[in-house]
C-alpha positions in Angstrom: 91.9 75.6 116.5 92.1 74.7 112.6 91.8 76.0 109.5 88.3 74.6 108.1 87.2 75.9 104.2 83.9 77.8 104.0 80.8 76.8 102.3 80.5 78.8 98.4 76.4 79.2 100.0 77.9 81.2 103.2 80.4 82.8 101.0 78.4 84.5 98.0 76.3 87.5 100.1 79.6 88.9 101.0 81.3 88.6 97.9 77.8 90.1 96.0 78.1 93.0 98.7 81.3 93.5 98.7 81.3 93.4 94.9 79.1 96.5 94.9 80.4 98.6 96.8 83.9 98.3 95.5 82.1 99.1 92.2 80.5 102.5 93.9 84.4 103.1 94.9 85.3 102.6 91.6 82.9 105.1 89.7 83.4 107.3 92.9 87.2 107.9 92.1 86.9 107.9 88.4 84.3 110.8 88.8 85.3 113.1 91.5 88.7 112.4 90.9 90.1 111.4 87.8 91.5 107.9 88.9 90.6 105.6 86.9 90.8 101.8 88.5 89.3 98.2 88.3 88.9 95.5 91.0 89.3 92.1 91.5 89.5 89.4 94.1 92.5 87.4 94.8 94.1 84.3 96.4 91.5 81.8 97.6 88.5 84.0 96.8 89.2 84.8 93.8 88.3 82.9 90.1 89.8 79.6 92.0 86.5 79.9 94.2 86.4 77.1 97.0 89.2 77.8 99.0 88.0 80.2 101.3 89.0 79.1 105.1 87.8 80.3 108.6 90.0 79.4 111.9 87.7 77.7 114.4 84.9 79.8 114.7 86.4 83.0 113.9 85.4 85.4 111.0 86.8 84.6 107.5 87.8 87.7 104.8 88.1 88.1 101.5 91.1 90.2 99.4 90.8 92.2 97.2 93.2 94.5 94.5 92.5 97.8 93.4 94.6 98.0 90.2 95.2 101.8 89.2 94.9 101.7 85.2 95.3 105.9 84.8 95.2 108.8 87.0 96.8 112.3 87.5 100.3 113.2 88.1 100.2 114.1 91.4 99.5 111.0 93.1 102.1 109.4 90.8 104.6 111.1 93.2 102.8 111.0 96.7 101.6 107.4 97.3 100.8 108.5 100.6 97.8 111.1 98.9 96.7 108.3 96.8 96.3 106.1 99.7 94.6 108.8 101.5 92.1 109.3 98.9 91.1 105.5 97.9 91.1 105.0 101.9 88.7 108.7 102.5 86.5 107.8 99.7 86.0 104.1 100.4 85.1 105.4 104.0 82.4 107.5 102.7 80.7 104.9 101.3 81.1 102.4 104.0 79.3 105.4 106.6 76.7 104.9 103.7 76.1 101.5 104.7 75.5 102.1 108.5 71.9 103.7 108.1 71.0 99.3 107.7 72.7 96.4 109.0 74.4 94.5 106.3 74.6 90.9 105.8 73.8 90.9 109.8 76.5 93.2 110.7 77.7 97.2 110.0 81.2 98.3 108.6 83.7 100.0 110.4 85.9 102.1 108.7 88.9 101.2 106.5 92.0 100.7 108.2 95.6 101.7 106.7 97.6 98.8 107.2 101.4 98.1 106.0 100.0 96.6 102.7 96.4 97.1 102.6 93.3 98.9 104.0 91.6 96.4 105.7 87.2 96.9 106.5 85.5 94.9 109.2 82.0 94.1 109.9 80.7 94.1 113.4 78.3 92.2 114.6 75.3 94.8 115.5 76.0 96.1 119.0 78.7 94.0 119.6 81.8 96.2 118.5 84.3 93.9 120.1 83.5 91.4 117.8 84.0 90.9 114.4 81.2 89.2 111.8 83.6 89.4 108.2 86.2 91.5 106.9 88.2 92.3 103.4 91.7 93.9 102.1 92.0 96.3 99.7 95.3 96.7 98.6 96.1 99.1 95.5 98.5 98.1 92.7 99.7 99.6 89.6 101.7 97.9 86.3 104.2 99.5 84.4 104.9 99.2 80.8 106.7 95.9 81.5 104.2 94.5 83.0 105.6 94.0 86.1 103.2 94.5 89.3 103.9 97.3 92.2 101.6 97.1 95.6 101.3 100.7 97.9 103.1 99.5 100.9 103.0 101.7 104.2 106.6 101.2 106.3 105.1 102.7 109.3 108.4 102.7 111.4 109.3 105.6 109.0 105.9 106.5 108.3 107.1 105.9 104.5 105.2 104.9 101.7 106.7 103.3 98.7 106.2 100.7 95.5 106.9 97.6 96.0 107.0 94.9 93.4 104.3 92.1 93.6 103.5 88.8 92.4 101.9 89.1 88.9 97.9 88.7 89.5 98.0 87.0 85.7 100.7 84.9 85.7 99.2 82.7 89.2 96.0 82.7 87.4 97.1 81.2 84.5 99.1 78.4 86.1 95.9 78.3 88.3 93.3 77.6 85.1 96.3 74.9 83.7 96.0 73.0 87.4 92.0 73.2 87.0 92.6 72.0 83.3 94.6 69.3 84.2 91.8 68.1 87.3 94.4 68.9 89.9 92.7 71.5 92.2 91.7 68.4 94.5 95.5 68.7 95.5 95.6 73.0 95.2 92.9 72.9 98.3 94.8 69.8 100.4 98.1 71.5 99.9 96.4 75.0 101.0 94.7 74.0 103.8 98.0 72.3 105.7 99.7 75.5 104.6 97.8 77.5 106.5 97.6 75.0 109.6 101.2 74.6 109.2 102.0 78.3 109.4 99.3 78.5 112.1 100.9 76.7 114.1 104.1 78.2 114.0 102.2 81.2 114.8 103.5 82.4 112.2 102.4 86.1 110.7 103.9 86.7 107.8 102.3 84.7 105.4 98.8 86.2 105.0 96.6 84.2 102.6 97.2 85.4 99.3 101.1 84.7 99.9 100.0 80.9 100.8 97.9 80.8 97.5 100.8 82.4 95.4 102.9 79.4 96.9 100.9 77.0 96.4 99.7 77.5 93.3 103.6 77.5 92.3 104.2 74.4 93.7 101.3 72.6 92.3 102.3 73.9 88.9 105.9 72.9 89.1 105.2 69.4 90.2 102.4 68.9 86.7 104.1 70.8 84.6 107.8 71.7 85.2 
């Protein structure tokens, strides 16, 4: 099996549903709870478009941040509630979606993973097998403008900051590539980066970390 990129046609339903109900999340916290967020895609789904990949025939996903722009003290201190509460209220609104199949499958519920939550679709009455999936992971800035993601150690059931790429900074060298008609190379470079790493079976570099390095390496070849 191979990494193959996915048509923009096949991709746009999901991104338009996903779209929407990350926007009922977002209202959903802002009004029952006082957290006040915005999302965005990221990696190969995001702005750079075109570089979304399945493997063989298996299901393809899309990521996503949360970026937390204001909310209460509490969950300033207790990432764990905060985590809790995006992951509860998303839920609620996935269970929403399971009274119709969507885009030929249903939702299952989010799942807390180290550095996301992560939602799959099933194919109807076939829960073994998965149709799509996305991340959600949640991030907040500080006055430096330096990025933290909610990580979830779960060896020590601990959750913490930790610092993250900055979301602006990739898409600017991104738009410079695009300006400069390089993104013929961005998609050739990605594409054996995630055979490569595929076939070193190798788990730690989820797609957004292949973007982020390619994306670098692109840039410092044009314009470093």
């Amino acid at each position: 099996m191979a990494y193959e990129y996915v048509s923009e046609k096949e991709v746009k339903p999901y991104r338009s549903e996903c779209s929407q109900m990350l926007t009922e999340l977002r209202d959903y916290l802002n009004g029952e709870f006082g957290i006040i967020t915005q999302f965005f895609l990221v990696g190969s789904g995001s702005h750079a478009r075109k570089l979304v990949m399945r493997n063989g025939n298996a299901p393809f996903d899309l990521d996503y941040n949360l970026m937390v722009i204001r909310m209460p003290e509490e969950y300033w201190h207790n990432p764990q509630c905060l985590k809790n509460r995006v992951r509860d209220s998303l839920n609620l609104i996935l269970r929403r979606r399971r009274s119709h199949v969507v885009r030929g499958g249903q939702f299952s519920d989010g799942k807390d993973s180290t550095s996301v939550i992560t939602a799959l679709m099933y194919t109807p009455g076939i829960l073994s097998q998965v149709a799509f999936s996305f991340d959600l992971a949640i991030l907040v800035r500080d006055e430096d403008g330096t990025y933290y993601r909610l990580l979830h150690d779960k060896g020590f059931n601990n959750y913490h900051w930790g610092e993250a790429p900055s979301v602006q900074r990739i898409r600017e060298k991104a738009d410079a590539i695009k300006s400069k008609k390089h993104w013929s190379e961005v998609r050739k470079r990605y594409k054996d980066k995630k055979n490569m790493y595929l076939e070193r079976q190798d788990k730690n570099h989820p797609s957004y970390i292949v973007y982020v390095e390619t994306i670098s390496e692109v840039y410092r070849k044009y314009f470093n």
